[in-house]
LOZAFI-873326 format. One line per field, with one value per atom (N, C-alpha, C): residue number from 0; atom name; x, y, z. Coordinates in steps of 0.1 Angstrom, whole numbers, plus 5000, padded with zeros to 4 digits. Layout:
! LOZAFI-873326
nr = [NUM/...]
atom = [CA/...]
u = [X/...]
v = [Y/...]
w = [Z/...]
This chain:
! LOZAFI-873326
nr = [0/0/0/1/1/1/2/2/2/3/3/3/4/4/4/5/5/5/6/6/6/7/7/7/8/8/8/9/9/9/10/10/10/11/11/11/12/12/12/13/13/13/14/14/14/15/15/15/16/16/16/17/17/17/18/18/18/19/19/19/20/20/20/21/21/21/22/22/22/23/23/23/24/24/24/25/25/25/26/26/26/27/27/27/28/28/28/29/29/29/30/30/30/31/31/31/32/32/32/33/33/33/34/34/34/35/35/35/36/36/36/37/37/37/38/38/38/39/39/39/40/40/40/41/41/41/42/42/42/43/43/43/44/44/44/45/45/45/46/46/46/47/47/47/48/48/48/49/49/49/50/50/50/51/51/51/52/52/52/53/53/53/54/54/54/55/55/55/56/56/56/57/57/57/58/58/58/59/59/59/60/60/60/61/61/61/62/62/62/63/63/63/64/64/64/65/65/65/66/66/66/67/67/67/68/68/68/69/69/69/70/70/70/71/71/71/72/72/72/73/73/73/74/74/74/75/75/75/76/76/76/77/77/77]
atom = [N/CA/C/N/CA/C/N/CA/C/N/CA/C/N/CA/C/N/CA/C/N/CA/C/N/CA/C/N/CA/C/N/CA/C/N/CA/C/N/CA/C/N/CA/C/N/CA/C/N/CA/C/N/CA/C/N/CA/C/N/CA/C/N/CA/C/N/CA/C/N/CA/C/N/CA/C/N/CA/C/N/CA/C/N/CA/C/N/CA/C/N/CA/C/N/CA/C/N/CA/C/N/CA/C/N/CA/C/N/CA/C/N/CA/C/N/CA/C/N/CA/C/N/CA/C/N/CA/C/N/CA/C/N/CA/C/N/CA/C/N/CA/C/N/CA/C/N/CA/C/N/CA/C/N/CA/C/N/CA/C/N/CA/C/N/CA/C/N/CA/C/N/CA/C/N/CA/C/N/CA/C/N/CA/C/N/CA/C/N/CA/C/N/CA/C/N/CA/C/N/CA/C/N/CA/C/N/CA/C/N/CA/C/N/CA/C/N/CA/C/N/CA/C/N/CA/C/N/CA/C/N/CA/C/N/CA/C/N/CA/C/N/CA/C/N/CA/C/N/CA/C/N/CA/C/N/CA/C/N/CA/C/N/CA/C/N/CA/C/N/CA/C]
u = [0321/0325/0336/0342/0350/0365/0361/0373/0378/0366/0374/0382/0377/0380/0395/0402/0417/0423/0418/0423/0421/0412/0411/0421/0422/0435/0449/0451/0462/0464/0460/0456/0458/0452/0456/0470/0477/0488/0500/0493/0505/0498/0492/0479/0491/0507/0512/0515/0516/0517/0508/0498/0484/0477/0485/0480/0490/0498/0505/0503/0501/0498/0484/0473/0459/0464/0477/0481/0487/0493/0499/0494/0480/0470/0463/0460/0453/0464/0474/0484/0485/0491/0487/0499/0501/0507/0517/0505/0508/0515/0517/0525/0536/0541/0556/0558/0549/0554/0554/0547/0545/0557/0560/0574/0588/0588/0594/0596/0583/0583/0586/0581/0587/0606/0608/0623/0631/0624/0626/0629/0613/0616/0623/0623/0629/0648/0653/0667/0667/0661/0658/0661/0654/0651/0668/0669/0681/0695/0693/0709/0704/0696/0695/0697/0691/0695/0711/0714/0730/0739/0726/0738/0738/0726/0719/0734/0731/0742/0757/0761/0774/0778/0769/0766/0767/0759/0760/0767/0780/0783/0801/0800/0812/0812/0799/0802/0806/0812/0812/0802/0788/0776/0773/0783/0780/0789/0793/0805/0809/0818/0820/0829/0828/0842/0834/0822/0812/0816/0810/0813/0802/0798/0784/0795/0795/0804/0797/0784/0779/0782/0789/0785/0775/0773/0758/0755/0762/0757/0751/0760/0751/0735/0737/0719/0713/0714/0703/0704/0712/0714/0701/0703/0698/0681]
v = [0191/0192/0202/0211/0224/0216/0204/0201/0190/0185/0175/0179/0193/0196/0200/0205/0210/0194/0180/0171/0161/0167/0156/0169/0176/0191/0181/0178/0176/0160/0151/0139/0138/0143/0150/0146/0156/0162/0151/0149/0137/0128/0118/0109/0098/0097/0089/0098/0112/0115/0115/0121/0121/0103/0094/0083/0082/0085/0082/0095/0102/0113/0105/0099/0097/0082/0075/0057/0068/0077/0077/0085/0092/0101/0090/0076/0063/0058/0060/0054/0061/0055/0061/0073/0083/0094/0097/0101/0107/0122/0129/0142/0134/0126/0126/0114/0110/0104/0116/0126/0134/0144/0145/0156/0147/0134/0121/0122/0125/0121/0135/0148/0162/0161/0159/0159/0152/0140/0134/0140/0141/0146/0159/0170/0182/0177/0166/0161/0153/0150/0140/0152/0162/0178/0184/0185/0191/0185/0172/0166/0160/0167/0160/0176/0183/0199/0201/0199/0200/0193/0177/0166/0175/0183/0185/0195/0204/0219/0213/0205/0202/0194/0188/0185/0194/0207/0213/0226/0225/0235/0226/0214/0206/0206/0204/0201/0218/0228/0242/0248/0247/0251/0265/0264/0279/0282/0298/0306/0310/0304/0302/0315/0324/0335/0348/0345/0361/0366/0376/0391/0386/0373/0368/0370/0375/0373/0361/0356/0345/0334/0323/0307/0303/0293/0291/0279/0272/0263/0272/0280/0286/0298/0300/0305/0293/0280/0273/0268/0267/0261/0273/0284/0292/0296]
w = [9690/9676/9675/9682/9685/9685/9696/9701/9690/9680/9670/9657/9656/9641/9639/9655/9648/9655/9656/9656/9645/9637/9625/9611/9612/9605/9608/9620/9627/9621/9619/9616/9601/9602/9584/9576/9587/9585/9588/9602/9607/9615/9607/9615/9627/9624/9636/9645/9650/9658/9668/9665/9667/9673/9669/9673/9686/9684/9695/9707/9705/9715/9723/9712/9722/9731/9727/9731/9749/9744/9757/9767/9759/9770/9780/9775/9780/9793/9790/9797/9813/9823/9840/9835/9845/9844/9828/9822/9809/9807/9815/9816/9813/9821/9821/9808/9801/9790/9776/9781/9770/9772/9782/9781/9779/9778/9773/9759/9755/9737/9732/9738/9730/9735/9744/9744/9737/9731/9719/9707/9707/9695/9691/9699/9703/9699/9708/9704/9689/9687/9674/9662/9661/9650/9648/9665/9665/9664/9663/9660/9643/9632/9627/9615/9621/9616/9620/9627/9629/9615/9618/9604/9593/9583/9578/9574/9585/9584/9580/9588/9587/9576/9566/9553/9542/9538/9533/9535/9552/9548/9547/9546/9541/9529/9522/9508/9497/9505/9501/9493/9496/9493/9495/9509/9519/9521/9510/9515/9531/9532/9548/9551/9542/9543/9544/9546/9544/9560/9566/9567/9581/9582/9593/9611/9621/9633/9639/9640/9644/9633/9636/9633/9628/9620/9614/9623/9630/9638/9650/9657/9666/9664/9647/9648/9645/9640/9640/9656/9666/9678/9687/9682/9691/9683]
């Protein structure tokens, strides 16, 4: 009962991940499908935060003239 409750929270939240995480725990060497799907999605987040940034910092939303020595692409990069 321990092990179902922070998977039906999770289900909840995002019932297709969660479906797809248990399709590919079934599957023969499921480590390497599962470090497949986080590097995915991991590159998926981050070229989509990048569009995201370079969107609103084209449309001059973001004073680009402040006083920052780091880039705003390189703090959300890092």
């Amino acid at each position: 009962m321990g092990n179902l409750l922070p998977l039906a929270l999770a289900a909840a939240f995002y019932p297709t991940l969660l479906a797809v995480v248990v399709i590919i725990l079934t599957r023969p060497n499921p480590a390497r499908l599962l470090a497949a799907f986080l590097v995915g999605g991991l590159a998926t987040s981050l070229v989509v935060g990048l569009v995201v940034l370079a969107v609103i910092e084209s449309s001059g939303a973001v004073d680009s003239g402040s006083s920052r020595s780091i880039s705003t692409t390189i703090d959300v990069i890092v």
